[in-house]
C-alpha positions as CSV (number, residue, x, y, z in Angstrom):
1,X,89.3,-29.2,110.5
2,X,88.4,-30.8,107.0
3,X,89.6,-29.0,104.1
4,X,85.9,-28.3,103.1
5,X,85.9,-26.9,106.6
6,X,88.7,-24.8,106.3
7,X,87.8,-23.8,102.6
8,X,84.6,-22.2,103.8
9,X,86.5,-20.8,107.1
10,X,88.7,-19.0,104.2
11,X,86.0,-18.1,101.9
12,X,84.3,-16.5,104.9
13,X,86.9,-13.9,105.5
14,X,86.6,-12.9,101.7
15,X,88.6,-15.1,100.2
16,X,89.1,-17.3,97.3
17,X,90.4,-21.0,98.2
18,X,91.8,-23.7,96.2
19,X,92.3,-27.1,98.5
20,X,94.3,-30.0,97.1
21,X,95.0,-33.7,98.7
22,X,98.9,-33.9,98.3
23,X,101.9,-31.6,97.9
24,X,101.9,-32.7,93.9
25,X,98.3,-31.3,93.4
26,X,99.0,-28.1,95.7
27,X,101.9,-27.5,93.6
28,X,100.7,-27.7,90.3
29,X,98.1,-25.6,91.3
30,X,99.9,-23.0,93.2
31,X,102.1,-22.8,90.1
32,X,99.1,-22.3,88.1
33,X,97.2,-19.8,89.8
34,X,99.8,-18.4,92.7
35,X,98.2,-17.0,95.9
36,X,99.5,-14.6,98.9
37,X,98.6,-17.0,101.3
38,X,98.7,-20.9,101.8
39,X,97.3,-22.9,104.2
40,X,99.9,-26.5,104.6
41,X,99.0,-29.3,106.9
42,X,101.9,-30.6,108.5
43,X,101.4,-33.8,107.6
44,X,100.2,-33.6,104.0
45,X,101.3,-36.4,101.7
46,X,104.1,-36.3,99.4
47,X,106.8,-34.0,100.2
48,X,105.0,-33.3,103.8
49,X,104.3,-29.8,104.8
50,X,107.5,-28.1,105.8
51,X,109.3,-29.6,102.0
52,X,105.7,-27.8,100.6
53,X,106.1,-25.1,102.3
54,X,110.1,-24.8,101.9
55,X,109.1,-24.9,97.7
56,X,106.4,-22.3,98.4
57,X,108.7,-19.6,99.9
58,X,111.6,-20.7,97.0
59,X,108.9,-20.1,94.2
60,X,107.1,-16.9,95.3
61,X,109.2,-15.9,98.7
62,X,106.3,-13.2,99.7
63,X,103.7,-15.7,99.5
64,X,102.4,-15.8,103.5
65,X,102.8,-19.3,104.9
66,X,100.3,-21.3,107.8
67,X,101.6,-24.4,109.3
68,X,99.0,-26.3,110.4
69,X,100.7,-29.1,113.6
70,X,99.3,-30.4,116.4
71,X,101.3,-28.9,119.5
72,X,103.8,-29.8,121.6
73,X,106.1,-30.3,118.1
74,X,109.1,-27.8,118.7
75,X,110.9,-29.1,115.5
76,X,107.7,-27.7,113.1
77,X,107.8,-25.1,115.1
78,X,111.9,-24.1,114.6
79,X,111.7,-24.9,110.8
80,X,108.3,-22.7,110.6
81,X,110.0,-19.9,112.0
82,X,113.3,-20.5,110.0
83,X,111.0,-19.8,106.9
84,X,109.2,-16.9,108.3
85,X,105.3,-18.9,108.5
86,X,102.9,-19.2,111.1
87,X,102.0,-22.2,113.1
88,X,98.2,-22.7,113.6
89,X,97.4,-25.3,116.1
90,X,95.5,-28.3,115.4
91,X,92.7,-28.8,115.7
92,X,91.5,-25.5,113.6
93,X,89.2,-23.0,115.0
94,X,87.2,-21.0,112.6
95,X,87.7,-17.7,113.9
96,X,91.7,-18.5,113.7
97,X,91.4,-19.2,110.4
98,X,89.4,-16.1,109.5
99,X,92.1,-13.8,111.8
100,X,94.7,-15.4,109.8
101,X,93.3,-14.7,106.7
102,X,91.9,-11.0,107.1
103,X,95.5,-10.1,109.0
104,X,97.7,-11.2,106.1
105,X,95.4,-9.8,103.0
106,X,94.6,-7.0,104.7
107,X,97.3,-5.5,106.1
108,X,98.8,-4.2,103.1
109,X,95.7,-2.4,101.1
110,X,95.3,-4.4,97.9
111,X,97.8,-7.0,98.7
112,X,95.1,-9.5,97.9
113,X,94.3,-8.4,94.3
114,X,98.4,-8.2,93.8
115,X,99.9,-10.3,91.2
116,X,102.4,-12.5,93.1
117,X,106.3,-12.0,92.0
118,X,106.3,-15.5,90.9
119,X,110.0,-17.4,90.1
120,X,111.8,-20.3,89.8
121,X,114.5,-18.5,88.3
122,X,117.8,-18.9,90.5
123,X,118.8,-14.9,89.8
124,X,115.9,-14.0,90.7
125,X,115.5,-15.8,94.2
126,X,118.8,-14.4,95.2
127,X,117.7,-11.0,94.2
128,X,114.1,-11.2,96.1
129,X,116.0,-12.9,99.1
130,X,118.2,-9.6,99.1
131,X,114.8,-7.4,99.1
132,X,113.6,-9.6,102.3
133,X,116.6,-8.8,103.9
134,X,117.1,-5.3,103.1
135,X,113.2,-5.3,104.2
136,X,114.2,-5.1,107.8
137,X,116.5,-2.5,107.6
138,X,115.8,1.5,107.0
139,X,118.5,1.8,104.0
140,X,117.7,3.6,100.9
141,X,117.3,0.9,98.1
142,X,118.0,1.3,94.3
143,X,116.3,-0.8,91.7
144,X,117.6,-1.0,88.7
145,X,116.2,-3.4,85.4
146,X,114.5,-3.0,81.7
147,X,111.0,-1.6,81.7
148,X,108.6,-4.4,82.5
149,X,110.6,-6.5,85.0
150,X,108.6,-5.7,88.0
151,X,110.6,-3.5,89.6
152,X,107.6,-1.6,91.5
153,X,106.7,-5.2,92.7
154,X,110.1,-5.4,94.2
155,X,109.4,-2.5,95.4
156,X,106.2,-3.5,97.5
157,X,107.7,-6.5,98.5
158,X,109.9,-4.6,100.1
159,X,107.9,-2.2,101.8
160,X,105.3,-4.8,102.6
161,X,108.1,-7.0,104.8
162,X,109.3,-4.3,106.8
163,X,108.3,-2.2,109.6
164,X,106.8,0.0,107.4
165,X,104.4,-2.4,106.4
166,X,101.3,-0.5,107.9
167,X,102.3,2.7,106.8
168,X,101.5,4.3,103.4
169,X,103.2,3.4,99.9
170,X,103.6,6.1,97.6
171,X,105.1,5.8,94.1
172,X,105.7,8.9,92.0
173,X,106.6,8.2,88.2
174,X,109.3,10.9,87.8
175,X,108.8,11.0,84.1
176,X,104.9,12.0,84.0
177,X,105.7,15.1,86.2
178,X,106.1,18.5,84.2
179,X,109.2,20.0,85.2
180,X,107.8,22.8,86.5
181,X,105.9,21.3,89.2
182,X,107.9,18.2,90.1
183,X,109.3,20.0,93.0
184,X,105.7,21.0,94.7
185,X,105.0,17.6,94.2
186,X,107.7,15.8,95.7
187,X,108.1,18.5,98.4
188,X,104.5,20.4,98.9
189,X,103.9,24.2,98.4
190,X,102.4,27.2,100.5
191,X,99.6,29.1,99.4
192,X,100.7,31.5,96.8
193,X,103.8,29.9,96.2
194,X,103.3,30.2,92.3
195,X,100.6,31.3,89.9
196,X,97.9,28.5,90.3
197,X,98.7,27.5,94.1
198,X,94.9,28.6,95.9
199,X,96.4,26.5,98.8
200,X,98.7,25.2,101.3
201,X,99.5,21.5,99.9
202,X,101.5,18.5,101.3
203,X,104.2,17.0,99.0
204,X,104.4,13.1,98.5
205,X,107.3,12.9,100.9
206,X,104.5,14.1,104.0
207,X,102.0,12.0,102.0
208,X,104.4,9.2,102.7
209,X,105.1,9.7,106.3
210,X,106.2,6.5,108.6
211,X,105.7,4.4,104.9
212,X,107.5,3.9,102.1
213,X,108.1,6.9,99.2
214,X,108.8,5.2,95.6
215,X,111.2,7.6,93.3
216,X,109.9,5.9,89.6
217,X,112.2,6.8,86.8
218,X,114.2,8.6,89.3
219,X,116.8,10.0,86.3
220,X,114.0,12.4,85.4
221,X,114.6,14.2,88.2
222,X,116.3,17.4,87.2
223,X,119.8,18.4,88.2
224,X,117.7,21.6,90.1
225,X,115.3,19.7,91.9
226,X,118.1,16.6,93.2
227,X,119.8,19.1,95.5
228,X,116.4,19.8,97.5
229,X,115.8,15.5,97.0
230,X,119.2,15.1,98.1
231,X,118.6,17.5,101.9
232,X,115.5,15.6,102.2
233,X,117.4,12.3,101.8
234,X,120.3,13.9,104.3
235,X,118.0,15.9,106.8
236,X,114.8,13.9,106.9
237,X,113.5,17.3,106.4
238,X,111.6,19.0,103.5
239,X,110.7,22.8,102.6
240,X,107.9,23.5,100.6
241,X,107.6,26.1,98.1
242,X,107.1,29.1,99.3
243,X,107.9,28.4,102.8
244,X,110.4,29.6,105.3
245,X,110.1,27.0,107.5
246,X,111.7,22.8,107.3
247,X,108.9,20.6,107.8
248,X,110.5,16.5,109.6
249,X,109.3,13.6,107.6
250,X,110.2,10.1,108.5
251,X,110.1,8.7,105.2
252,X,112.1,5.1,103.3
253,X,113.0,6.1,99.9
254,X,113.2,3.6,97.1
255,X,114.1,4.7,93.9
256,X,113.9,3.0,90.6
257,X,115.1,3.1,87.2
258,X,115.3,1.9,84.0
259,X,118.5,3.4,83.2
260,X,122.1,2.8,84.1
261,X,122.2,5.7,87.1
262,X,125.7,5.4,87.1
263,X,126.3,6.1,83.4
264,X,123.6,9.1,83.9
265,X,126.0,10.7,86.9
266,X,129.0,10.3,84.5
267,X,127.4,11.8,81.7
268,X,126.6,14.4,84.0
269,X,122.7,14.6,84.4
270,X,122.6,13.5,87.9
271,X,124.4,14.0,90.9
272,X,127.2,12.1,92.0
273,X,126.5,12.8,95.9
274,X,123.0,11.6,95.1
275,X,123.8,8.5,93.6
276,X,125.8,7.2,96.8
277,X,122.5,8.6,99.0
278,X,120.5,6.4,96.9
279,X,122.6,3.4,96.1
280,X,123.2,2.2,100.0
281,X,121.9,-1.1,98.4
282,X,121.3,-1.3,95.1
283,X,119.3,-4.5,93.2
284,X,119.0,-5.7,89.8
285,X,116.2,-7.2,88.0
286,X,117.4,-9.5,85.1
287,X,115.1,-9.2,82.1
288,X,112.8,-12.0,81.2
289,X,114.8,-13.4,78.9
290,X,117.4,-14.2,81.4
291,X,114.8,-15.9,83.4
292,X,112.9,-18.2,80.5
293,X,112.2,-20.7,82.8
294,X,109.6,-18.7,84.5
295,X,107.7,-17.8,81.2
296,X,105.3,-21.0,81.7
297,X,104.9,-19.5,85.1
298,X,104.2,-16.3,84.2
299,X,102.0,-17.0,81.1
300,X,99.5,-19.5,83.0
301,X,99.1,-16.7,86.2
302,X,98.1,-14.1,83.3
303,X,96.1,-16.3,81.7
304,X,94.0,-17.0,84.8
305,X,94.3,-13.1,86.0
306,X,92.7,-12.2,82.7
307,X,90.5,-15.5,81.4
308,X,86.8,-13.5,83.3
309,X,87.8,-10.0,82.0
310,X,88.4,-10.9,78.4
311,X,85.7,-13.8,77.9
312,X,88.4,-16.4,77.5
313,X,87.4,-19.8,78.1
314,X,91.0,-21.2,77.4
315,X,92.6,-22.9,80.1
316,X,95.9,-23.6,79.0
317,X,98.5,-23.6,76.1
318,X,99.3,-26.1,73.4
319,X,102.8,-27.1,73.0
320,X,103.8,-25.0,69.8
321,X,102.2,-21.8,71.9
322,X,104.5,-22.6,74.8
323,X,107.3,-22.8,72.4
324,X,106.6,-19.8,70.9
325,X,106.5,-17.8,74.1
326,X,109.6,-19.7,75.4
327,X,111.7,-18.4,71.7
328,X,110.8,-14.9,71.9
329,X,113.3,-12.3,73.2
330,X,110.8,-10.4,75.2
331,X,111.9,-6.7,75.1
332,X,108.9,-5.5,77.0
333,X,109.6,-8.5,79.4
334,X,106.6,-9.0,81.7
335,X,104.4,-6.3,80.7
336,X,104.8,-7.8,77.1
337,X,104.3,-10.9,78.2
338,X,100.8,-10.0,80.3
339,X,99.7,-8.0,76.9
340,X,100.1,-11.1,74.9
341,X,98.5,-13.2,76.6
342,X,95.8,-10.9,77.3
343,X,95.6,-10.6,73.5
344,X,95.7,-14.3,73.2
345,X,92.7,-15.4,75.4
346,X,90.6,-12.7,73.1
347,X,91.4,-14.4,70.0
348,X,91.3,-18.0,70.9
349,X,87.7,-19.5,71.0
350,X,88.8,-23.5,71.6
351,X,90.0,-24.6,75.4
352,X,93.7,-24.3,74.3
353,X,95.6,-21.2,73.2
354,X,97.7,-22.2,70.0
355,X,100.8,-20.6,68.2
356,X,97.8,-19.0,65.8
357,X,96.7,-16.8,68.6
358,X,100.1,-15.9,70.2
359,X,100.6,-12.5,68.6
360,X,104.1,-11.3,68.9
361,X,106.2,-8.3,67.3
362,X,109.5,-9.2,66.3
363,X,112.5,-7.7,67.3
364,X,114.4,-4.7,65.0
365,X,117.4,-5.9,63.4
366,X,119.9,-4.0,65.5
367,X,121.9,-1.4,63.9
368,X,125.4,-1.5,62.5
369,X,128.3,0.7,65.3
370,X,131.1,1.9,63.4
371,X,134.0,1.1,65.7
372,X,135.6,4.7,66.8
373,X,131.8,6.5,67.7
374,X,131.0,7.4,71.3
375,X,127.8,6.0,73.0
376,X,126.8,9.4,72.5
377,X,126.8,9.3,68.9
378,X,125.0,6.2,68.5
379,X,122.2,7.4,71.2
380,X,121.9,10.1,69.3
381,X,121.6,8.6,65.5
382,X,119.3,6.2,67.3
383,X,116.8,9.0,68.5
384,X,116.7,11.1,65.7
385,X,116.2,7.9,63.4
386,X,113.3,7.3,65.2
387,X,111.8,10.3,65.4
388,X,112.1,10.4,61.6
389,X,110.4,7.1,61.1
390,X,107.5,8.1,63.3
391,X,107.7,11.6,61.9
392,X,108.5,13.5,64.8
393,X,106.1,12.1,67.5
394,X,108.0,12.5,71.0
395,X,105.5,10.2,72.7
396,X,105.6,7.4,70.2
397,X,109.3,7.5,69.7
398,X,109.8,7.3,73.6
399,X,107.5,4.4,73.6
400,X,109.5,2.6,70.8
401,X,112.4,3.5,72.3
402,X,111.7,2.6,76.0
403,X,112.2,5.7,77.7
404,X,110.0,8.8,78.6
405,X,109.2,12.0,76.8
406,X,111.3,13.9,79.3
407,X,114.7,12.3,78.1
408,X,113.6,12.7,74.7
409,X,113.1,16.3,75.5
410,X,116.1,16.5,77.2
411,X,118.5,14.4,74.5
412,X,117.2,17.1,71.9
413,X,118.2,20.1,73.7
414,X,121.9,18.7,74.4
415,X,122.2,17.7,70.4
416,X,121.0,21.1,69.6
417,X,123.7,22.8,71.6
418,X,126.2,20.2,69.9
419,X,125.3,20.7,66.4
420,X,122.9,23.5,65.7
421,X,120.2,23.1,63.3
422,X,120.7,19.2,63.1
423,X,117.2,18.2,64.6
424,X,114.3,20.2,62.3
């Protein structure tokens, strides 16, 4: 099959295709624009199909893979299943292709529209080819990195190579539930359970049944509500509120968060017998800035994610822009990243995105630490600074301070028991 042929064979199950004639064109252009699923004759030019494919699966390891061989070749066939791709026989048959296609971007809803966990970062390829691994298995996984370094990707990416795969993924940001009612949601509640329950409701660990359940800022959870999480994890049971009676769930917890969890169960605001539930295997995201090298990688995927929406017509960056992006600490990592250039394709008018239209907002200079004060007191001279510079505003000052309303909440309280009258 021609790749005009298999381009339309592609395009006919609903998807976008991008052919090139050698590994050095697919390359370039799989670095540019990324995809969840390539097609690699085995026999293309260059570094041949299995080294294209080998880079591939090194660059973005969740990307799908097709060998394309003529049969009777049991060495493609090994190294194909070595990486974890398909072998489609040659010659091509339309409705193979199409199969191919519609299996892999649609067995995972909204896999396809997905933005790929792209790296060439060495950290970060041993840390996504821990997630495939722990994929296969049923252990509890913690996630751990700044805000903004994909850890809900991670998070997919596991749950999408697993057994799980065709079963439901639910992520619950711990931090935008009231207190009140985090426990019907995570658990469910009866009718008349509480003032405001007209009905019997399911909890997102039933929701999540035979998938994958994603615990988002999981140190929100308070201490009241981790014993119940902590059964759940322990029983594979939950009880609703207001009911007498254990409902079974078969359930894979993830939980994620932006905080040191072990410095949260020694300051005591979560439980230590939860930690170890949680943390069978735990992964770290490094921040962007550990990981510069993928910034040009990163900043030409946004830039084609977002050139339609935004009315860009830019299709690359000058030099000085590059270098700009490349100098910049990045303390929102990714999602900073995605918002500048975002921000950048609205402003620039020319083919090219220069330095002019990179907006970025410098760092703070850090503050001074007197040697002899706790973490505690510098948390705490931190918070209440901030609060006074954005006079008082909870939500902006957990936004400037990268963490939620909740802990902000929840910082005050301790400092008023410490030193009454000290917060206004």
């Amino acid at each position: 099959m021609a790749r005009k042929s298999l381009a339309a064979a592609i395009q006919s199950a609903g998807a976008e295709a991008v052919t090139a004639a050698d590994s050095d064109e697919a390359l370039t252009a799989f670095r540019r624009l990324g995809s969840p699923l390539v097609f690699v004759d085995a026999n293309l030019p260059g570094l041949g199909g299995l080294g294209l494919a080998r880079t591939v699966k090194r660059i973005a390891p969740e990307t799908s893979v097709v060998l394309m061989a003529r049969a009777g070749n049991p060495e493609i066939e090994a190294h194909a299943h070595g990486l974890g791709a398909v072998v489609l026989q040659k010659p091509l048959r339309f409705g193979d292709v199409r199969a191919v296609v519609s299996q892999t971007l649609g067995a995972t809803p909204g896999l396809a529209g997905r933005a790929p966990l792209l790296t060439e970062s060495a950290r970060m390829e041993t840390v996504v080819s821990l997630a495939r691994r722990i994929a296969r298995t049923e252990a509890s996984v913690l996630i751990q990195g700044e805000t903004g370094t994909g850890k809900e990707l991670l998070a997919r990416l596991i749950h999408d190579k697993s057994a799980r795969a065709v079963g439901p993924f639910v992520a619950v940001n711990c931090s935008a539930l009231p207190e009140t009612l985090i426990e019907s949601e995570l658990f469910g509640h009866e009718r008349g359970a509480f003032t405001g329950a007209a009905g019997r409701r399911a909890g997102r660990f039933e929701v999540a049944a035979g998938g994958t359940l994603v615990l988002d800022e999981v140190t929100e959870i308070p201490l009241s509500v981790q014993a119940k999480l902590l059964r759940a994890l322990q029983e594979r049971e939950v009880d609703r509120v207001g009911s007498s009676h254990s409902v079974k769930v078969d359930v894979r917890v993830i939980a994620i968060a932006n905080h040191d969890l072990r410095a949260e169960v020694q300051a005591g605001r979560f439980r230590q017998d939860l930690f170890y539930r949680l943390n069978v295997v735990s992964l770290h995201l490094p921040p962007l800035r550990a990981r510069a090298g993928d910034i040009p990688l990163l900043a030409r995927h946004f830039l084609r994610k977002h050139a339609e929406a935004t009315g860009g017509c830019a299709e690359g960056f000058t030099a000085e822009a590059m270098e700009r992006l490349l100098a910049h600490p990045w303390p929102g990592n990714i999602r900073e990243l995605e918002n500048v250039i975002q921000r950048a394709l609205i402003l620039c008018p020319d083919r090219e995105i220069g330095q002019e239209h990179v907006a970025l907002e410098e760092p703070a200079a850090p503050a001074l630490v007197t040697p002899g004060r706790t973490v505690m007191d510098v948390e705490r001279d931190l918070i209440l600074a901030t609060l006074k510079s954005l006079n008082g505003n909870r939500t902006h000052a957990a936004k400037a301070l990268g963490v939620s309303v909740r802990t902000i909440r929840n910082r005050l309280r301790e400092y008023r028991l410490v030193a009454p009258g000290a917060v206004c």
